[in-house]
Phi, psi and omega in degrees: 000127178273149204298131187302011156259346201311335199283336164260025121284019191224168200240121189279151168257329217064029157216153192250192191285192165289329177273015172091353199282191187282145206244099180219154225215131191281152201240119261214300195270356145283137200273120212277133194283182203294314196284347192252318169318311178306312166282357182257305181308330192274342156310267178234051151108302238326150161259133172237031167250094177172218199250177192290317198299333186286319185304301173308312197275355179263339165322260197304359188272311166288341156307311162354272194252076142313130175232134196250341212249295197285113158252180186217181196268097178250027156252167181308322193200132166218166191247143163256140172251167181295163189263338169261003190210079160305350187263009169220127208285140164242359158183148181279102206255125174291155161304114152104017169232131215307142167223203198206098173294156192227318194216161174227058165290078149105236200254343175236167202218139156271136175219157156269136150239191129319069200238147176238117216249137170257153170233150179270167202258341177303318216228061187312348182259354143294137160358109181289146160231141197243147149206175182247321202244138192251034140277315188304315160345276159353323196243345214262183178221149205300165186264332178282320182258328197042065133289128143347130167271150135307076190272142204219097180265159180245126174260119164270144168246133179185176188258137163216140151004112167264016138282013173261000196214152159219171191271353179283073187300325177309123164284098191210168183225023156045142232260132201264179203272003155210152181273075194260153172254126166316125153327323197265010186247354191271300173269065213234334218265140160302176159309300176304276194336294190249047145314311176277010198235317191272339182280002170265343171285318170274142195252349186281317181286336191290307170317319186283314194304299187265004178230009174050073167209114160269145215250124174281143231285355142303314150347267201337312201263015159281323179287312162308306201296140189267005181324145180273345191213111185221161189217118152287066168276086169255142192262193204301136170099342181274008161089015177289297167321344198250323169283324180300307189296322190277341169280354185277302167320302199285333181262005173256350180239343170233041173231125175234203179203136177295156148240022187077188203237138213255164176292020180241358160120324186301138158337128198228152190230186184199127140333141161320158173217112208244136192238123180243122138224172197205135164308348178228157172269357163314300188308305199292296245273287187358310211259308192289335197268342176303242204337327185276312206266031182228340188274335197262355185289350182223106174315320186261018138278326181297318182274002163285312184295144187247011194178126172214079166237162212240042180182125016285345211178159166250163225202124158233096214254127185236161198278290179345010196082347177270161180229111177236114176273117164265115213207136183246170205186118189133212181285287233290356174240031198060042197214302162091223188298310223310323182289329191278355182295155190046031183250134150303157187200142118291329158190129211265099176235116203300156147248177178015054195291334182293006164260036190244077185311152160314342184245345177276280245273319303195285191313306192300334181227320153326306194284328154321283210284003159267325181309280173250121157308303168336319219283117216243133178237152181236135190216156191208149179192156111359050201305149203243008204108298186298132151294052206254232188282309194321291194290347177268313187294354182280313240194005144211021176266177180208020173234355159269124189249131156273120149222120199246122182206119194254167213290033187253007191268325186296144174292017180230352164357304195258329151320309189319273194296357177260015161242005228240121187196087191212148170286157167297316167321301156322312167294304160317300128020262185317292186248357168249354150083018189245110197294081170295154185273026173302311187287343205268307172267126152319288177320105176262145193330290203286353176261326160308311153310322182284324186306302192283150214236140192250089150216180176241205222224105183048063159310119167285317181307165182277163193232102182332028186284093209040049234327118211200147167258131193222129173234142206270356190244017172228166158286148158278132147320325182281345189260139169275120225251145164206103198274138180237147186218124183256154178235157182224170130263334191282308193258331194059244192230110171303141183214128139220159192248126184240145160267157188231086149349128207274345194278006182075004162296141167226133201250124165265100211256331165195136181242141176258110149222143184258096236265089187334116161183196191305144157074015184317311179264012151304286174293352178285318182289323183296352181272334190282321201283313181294329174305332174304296199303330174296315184260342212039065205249143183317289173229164176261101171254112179255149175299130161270024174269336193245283185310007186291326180297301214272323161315286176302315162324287193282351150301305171302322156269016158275290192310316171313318190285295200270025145307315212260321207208085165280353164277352189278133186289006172277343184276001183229058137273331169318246182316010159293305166298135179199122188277131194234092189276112177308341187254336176281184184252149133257171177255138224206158118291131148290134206282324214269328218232354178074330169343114217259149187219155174229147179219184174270120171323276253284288199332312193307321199294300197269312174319328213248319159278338162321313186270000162262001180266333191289316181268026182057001185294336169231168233204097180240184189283099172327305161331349200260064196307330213280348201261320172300321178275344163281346163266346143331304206265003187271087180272164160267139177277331178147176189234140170350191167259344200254342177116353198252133197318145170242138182254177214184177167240194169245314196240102204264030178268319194291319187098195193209332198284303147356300199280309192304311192296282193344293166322313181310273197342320197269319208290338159345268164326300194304304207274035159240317170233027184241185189281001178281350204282115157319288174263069163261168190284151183255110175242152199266098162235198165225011192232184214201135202270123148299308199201112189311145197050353182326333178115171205216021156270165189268140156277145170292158174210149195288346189232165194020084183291328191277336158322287165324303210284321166273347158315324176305321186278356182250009185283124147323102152296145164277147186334329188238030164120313204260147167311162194305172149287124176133302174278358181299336155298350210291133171248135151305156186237145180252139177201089160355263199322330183287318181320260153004286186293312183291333175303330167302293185279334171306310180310284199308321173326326199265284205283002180265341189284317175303308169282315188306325190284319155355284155297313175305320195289334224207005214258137184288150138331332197266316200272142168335204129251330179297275209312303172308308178318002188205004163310174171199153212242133115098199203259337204288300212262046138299336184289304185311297181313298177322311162272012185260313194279334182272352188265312197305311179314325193241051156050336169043047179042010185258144167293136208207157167262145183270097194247149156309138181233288224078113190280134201264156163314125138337136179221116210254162197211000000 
């Protein structure tokens, strides 16, 4: 339970999360009261000989993770004694390794630890190795043989000093209350110098003094902090990438490593070796030109470097011995591990790990950091949702310092967000840095609430509906019908029938599964021919992953039926069917420009029911849990090599398949009776769908009423009147130009029907009827063609027939 002042370190934003709490974020540089230090020293320990801002992160890192059993060591060394001969050290505990508390009693504590002891697996009589730490084990090899270890761990138990150990588990060496030069080197130093000696200790003094960048005080304490493990959820516009290229400078120009000694006895140092890596090479390029335009701000940073090339990778070399590598790595960027193998770090900093699977990120950086122990990382991303590594190092690890700053910490805030035009999901997302569960579920919960409708799945009775009585257990004549079919072998074969409302609403009106078992896709087709006979529905969209077989089968018995019987309804299921490859491209029009376009089924599929769930347009059965629980369970699993979403389950017992046939059902319709429809018929419009159902006003437009009027006039009405289904959506669109040229050919039109009567009166004998007919008189309406022929040529951004004119012979006169 956290304690009742922790909340006054912290910054209310005015928005809450996603689980509803409130959404706020710690303020470093407020000073924490007395009463709140206090119970955290008299707790766990805490150190406050260091700066305030440190006092606030061991707070909030244990209101986090309370911890009562696992502490960790926080001096360079301390001793544990035996628990029956307190006067005998039974082992020596390092700074930062871990112990397991047992009793909490006086000025020493009983505690457990951990050592973990090797055998080699060739030789047990070879030479034992002792450690505490069994990643290093792990790596290490026999001295005799280079056999493989046996790690076998052990527990001591013994008292040691609890000022010596604390419950605050992050690995930092704390931020100090001044940035001081050692006496004995200060006078060794001028003013300047070491003027300059304390802004290389400070990364904050460091920015200002050698890159002229002052850092803003969220900036300031990410950079100062020394955590060995840091995680950046910040949101967008807060300087994170920009601040990150500037601590990789301040740790490439003041950071060096022994290597031992050369063969002449001297001392040998090496430069840092700094590793980027990003699921994109955008992210690489971002990040390398941020460093290149901050290295030039210092002539004498610019001329250390000696190397800058983007190929096989990027790799920047300074005459100190330092390296900063760049490597992309994951699906989107094809590479997964392979480029980070065999490579060293000193310090490791991830971007966008959350488009990063976990096992690639896993691969790329785990096999460093066993190697050197030393090698300390930082990882910063965009939360996406997924509950992966990114989201464990935010909200469950304790060796990980979070430092979460939503984009509300800048002072322009309010400029900021008055240009800002996002969905909420987006914005949270974005600028508040908050894992909505938009990536994690497709469905969201409350559009899923809104969907279900309390009637069932073939009710006779009637269903109250706007008012209106509407009954679900038959067809509405005004409504159009569609089936959607997932075939499973597993799960078995999912059917559902959705009606399409002329008001653009969709009713999921009866779900089938046909239950894996002997002769399963037999009965699944006799189940699809009754469904027919029943609903009529235009068309039957089947999974082609299962079904091409089960197509042509029912086809074949479509053709057979109207051999015998062509009213019968079973001979017209056949051109109905139509197999929908979830992996393949399909093809669509553009509703504004008619263009035939291509996209990926699956994404296109999920998209499109996403967006009748987001606009309140469909509408299914309380009753039905398996469909409720399957739009729950339905996630994006992560994305492609091409950038395009992979969907997933969460739970794969609960399943999908249901949610799929639905889909088959709805994408049905758009890509058959909507402006979306490949082969629908082509008409010379202008116009552009808001929405499905969107409704059947016109927008007005100030110029060309007779125009408008005959676009109005080619929409097909329905039995009562109102445009067909499918078209009810239609906005006239204004478009001048479009305008212009039928005004044009209307003009033309007149004169020419004006001259041809002309002519018949006055017409030589001799001369053609094709030739009067395309005559055209004097010089003037050379101007008419000319803009007549250039308006027809440029589509005038509308679906249109394109037509050819023919310029006719002169007629001089």
């Amino acid at each position: 339970m956290s304690h009742p002042l922790f909340d006054s370190i912290l910054v209310d934003t005015g928005y809450k999360s996603a689980d509803g709490s409130a959404l706020k974020y710690v303020d470093y540089s407020r000073p924490a009261p007395k009463a709140l230090v206090d119970s955290y020293c008299k707790d766990y320990n805490i150190n406050t000989d260091c700066s305030g801002a440190c006092v606030n992160c061991q707070i909030s890192q244990l209101n986090k993770y309370p911890n009562e059993g696992t502490w960790a060591v926080k001096v360079s060394v301390t001793d544990m004694y035996d628990p029956k001969d307190i006067s005998r050290v039974v082992l020596k505990l390092k700074k930062f390794q871990q112990v397991k508390v047992l009793k909490r009693e006086g000025e020493f504590w009983l505690v457990s630890a951990t050592r973990y002891i090797g055998t080699c697996m060739k030789n047990e009589s070879h030479k034992r190795f002792t450690t505490m730490n069994r990643a290093l084990l792990s790596e290490k090899r026999c001295e005799e043989c280079e056999g493989e270890f046996m790690i076998e761990p052990h527990q001591i138990e013994g008292f040691v000093s609890k000022n010596h150990i604390t419950g605050f588990l992050i690995q930092c060496n704390f931020i100090p209350k001044e940035y001081e030069i050692p006496d004995e080197v200060a006078g060794l130093l001028s003013d300047k110098e070491e003027e300059m000696a304390k802004a290389a200790l400070d990364p904050a003094s460091w920015s200002k003094t050698f890159l002229s960048r002052k850092l803003r005080p969220h900036q300031q304490i990410a950079n100062r902090c020394s955590a060995k493990y840091m995680s950046l959820r910040w949101g967008r516009r807060s300087g994170k990438s920009y601040g990150q290229a500037i601590s990789i400078l301040n740790y490439v120009f003041n950071t060096q490593f022994y290597e031992g000694k050369d063969t002449s006895g001297n001392d040998v140092y090496r430069g840092a070796i700094v590793l980027i890596i990003s699921p994109f090479l955008s992210q690489i390029s971002l990040i390398w030109d941020d460093i290149k335009e901050l290295l030039k701000r210092n002539p004498e940073l610019w001329a250390m470097q000696l190397r800058d090339v983007k190929t096989p990778f990027h790799q920047m070399e300074f005459s100190n011995g330092a390296v900063i590598k760049g490597f992309t790595t994951g699906a989107s960027s094809k590479q997964e591990a392979s480029t980070i193998r065999g490579q060293k770090a000193d310090l490791i900093y991830a971007d966008e790990v959350d488009y990063i699977p976990s096992d690639d990120l896993k691969k790329a950086i785990e096999p460093i950091m066993l190697t050197y122990p030393h090698v300390k990382m930082q990882a910063s991303s965009t939360p996406k949702g997924k509950r992966e590594w990114f989201y464990s190092s935010c909200r469950e690890w304790p060796h990980f310092k979070e430092f979460y700053f939503p984009s509300t910490v800048l002072d322009n805030w309010d400029e900021i967000k008055a240009t800002l035009d996002l969905t909420h999901d987006s914005f949270m997302q974005e600028y508040m840095a908050d894992f909505i569960p938009e990536e994690m579920g497709v469905y969201q919960p409350h559009f899923i609430s809104d969907a279900e409708m309390d009637f069932t799945y073939r009710q006779p009775a009637p269903f109250e509906w706007m008012g209106q009585q509407v009954w679900l257990d038959k067809p509405v004549p005004t409504w159009v019908y569609s089936i959607g079919v997932d075939w499973n072998t597993n799960a078995g074969t999912e059917i559902m029938v959705v009606g399409h409302a002329p008001s653009g609403h969709c009713f999921a009106v009866e779900a089938v599964n046909v239950p894996k078992q002997d002769w399963q896709m037999i009965k699944a087709e006799n189940a699809i021919f009754s469904l027919h006979a029943k609903w009529n529905p235009r068309f039957i969209y089947v999974d082609a992953g299962h079904g091409v077989g089960q197509i042509e089968h029912m086809q074949a018995a479509s053709s057979q039926a109207a051999t015998n019987d062509p009213n019968h309804p079973d001979a017209k299921i056949g051109p109905k069917i139509k197999a929908y490859d979830f992996s393949a491209r399909i093809e669509y029009r553009h509703p504004v420009t008619g263009e035939i376009r291509t996209s990926i089924a699956k994404p296109f599929l999920v998209e499109n029911s996403v967006r009748h769930f987001e606009n309140r347009l469909i509408y299914f059965p309380a009753t039905d849990g398996i469909l409720h629980n399957q739009l729950l369970n339905y996630i994006k699993a992560g994305i492609s090599n091409t950038g395009m979403p992979r969907y997933g389950m969460t739970d794969n017992k609960i399943g999908d398949h249901r949610v799929d046939a639905l889909n088959l059902a709805l994408v049905a319709f758009k890509l058959e009776m909507t402006d979306f429809a490949k082969d629908g018929p082509i008409v010379t419009n202008i116009a552009i769908s808001k929405g499905f159902g969107s409704g059947s006003d016109l927008r007005m437009i100030k110029d060309g009423g007779s125009i408008l009027a005959e676009i109005r006039g080619k929409i097909p009405l329905g039995p009562n009147g109102q445009p067909a289904t499918g078209l009810s959506a239609l906005y006239v669109r204004h478009d001048p130009e479009y305008l212009k040229m039928r005004e044009a050919e209307r003009i033309l039109e007149q004169r020419k029907t004006s001259l041809s009567r002309t002519a018949s009166l006055t017409k030589d004998p001799r001369q053609k009827e094709e030739d009067i007919k395309t005559d055209r008189p004097g010089w003037h309406t050379d101007e008419e063609w000319k803009f007549q022929l250039e308006m027809i040529n440029r589509r005038a951004s509308a679906r249109m027939h394109r037509r050819s004119i023919d310029k006719p012979k002169r007629n001089t006169i």
